[in-house]
Short mmCIF file of the C-alpha atoms (twelve columns), coordinates in Angstrom:
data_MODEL
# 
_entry.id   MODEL 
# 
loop_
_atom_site.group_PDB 
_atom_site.id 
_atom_site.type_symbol 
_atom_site.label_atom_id 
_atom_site.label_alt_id 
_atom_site.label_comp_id 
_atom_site.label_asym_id 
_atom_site.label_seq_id 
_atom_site.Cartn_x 
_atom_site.Cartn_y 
_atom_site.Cartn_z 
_atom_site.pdbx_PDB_model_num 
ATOM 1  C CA . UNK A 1  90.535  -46.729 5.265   1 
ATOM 2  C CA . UNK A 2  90.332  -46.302 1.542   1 
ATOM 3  C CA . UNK A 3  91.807  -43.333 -0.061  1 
ATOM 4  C CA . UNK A 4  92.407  -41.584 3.223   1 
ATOM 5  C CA . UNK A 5  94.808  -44.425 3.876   1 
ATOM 6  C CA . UNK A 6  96.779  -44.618 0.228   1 
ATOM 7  C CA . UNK A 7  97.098  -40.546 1.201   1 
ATOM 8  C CA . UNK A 8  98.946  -40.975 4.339   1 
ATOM 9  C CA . UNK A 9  100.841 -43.763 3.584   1 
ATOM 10 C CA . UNK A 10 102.018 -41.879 0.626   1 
ATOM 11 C CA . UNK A 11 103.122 -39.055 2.741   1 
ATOM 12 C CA . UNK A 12 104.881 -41.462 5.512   1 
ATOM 13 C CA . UNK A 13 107.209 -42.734 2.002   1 
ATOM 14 C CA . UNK A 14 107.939 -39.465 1.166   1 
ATOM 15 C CA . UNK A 15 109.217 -38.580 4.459   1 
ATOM 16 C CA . UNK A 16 111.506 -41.532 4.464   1 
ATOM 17 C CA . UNK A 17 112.546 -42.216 0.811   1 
ATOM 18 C CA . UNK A 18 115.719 -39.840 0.810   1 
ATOM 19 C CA . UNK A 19 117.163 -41.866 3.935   1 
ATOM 20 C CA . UNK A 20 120.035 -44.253 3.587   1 
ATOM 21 C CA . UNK A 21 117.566 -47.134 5.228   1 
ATOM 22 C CA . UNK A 22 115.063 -46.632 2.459   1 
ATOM 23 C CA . UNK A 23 117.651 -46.531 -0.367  1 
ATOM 24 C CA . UNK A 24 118.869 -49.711 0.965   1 
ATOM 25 C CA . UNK A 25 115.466 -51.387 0.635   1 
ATOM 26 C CA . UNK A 26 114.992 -49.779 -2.626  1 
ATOM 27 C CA . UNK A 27 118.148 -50.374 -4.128  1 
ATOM 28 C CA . UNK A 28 117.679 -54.296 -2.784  1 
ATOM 29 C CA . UNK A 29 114.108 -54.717 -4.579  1 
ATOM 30 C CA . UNK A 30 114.917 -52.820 -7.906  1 
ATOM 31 C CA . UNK A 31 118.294 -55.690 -7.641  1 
ATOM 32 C CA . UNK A 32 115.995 -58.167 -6.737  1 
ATOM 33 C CA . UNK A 33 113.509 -58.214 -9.387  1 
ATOM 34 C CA . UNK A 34 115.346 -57.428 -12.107 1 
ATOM 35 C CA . UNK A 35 117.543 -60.436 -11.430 1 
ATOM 36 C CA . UNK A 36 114.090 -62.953 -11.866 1 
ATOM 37 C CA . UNK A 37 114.195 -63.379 -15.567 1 
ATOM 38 C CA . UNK A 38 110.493 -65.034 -14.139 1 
ATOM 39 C CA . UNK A 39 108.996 -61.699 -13.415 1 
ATOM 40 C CA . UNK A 40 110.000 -59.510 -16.253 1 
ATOM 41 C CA . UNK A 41 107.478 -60.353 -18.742 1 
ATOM 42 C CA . UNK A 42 105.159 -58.994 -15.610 1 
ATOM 43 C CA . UNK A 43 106.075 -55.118 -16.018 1 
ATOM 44 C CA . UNK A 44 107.840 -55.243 -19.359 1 
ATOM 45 C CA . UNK A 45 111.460 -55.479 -18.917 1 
ATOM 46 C CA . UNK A 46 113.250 -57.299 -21.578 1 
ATOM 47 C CA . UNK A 47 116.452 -57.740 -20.480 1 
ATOM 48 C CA . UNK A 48 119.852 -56.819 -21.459 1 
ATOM 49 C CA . UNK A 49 119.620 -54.591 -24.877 1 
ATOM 50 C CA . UNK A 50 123.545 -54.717 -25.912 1 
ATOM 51 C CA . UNK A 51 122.950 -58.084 -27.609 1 
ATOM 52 C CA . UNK A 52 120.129 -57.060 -29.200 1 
ATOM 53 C CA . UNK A 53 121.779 -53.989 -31.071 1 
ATOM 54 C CA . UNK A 54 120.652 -51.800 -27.789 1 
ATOM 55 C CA . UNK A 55 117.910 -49.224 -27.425 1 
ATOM 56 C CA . UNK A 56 118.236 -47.226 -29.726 1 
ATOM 57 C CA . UNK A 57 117.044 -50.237 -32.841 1 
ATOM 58 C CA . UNK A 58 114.413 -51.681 -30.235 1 
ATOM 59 C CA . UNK A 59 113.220 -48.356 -29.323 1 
ATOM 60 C CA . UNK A 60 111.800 -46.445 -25.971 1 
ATOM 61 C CA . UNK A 61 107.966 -46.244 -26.178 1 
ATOM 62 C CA . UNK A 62 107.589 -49.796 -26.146 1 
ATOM 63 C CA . UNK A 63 106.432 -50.567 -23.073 1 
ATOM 64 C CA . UNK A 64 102.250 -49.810 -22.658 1 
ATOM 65 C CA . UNK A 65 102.049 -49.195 -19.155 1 
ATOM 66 C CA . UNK A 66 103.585 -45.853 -18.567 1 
# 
């Protein structure tokens, strides 16, 4: 298993991610988590911006995990 695994199931997404099936799923999970206000302090979303004078004043490089 291991790597060798990670490798191929990387290649099996690939294969599949520009079908309407997996945009479906995708587009479902991206909706689905960032409508938890429980889960965003997990990856660093922090909400809406507009009532917080937007992006541009809180800035882009603020998140430390990409």
């Amino acid at each position: 298993m291991g790597a060798d695994w990670e490798r191929d199931r990387v290649v099996i997404l690939r294969s599949m991610e520009d079908s309407p099936f997996f945009q479906t799923v995708r587009g479902g999970l991206v909706t689905g988590l960032y409508n938890q206000k429980a889960v965003w302090p997990l990856f660093g979303y922090e909400g809406e911006s507009y009532s917080k004078g937007g992006y541009i004043d809180r800035g882009f490089d603020d998140i430390n995990w990409i």
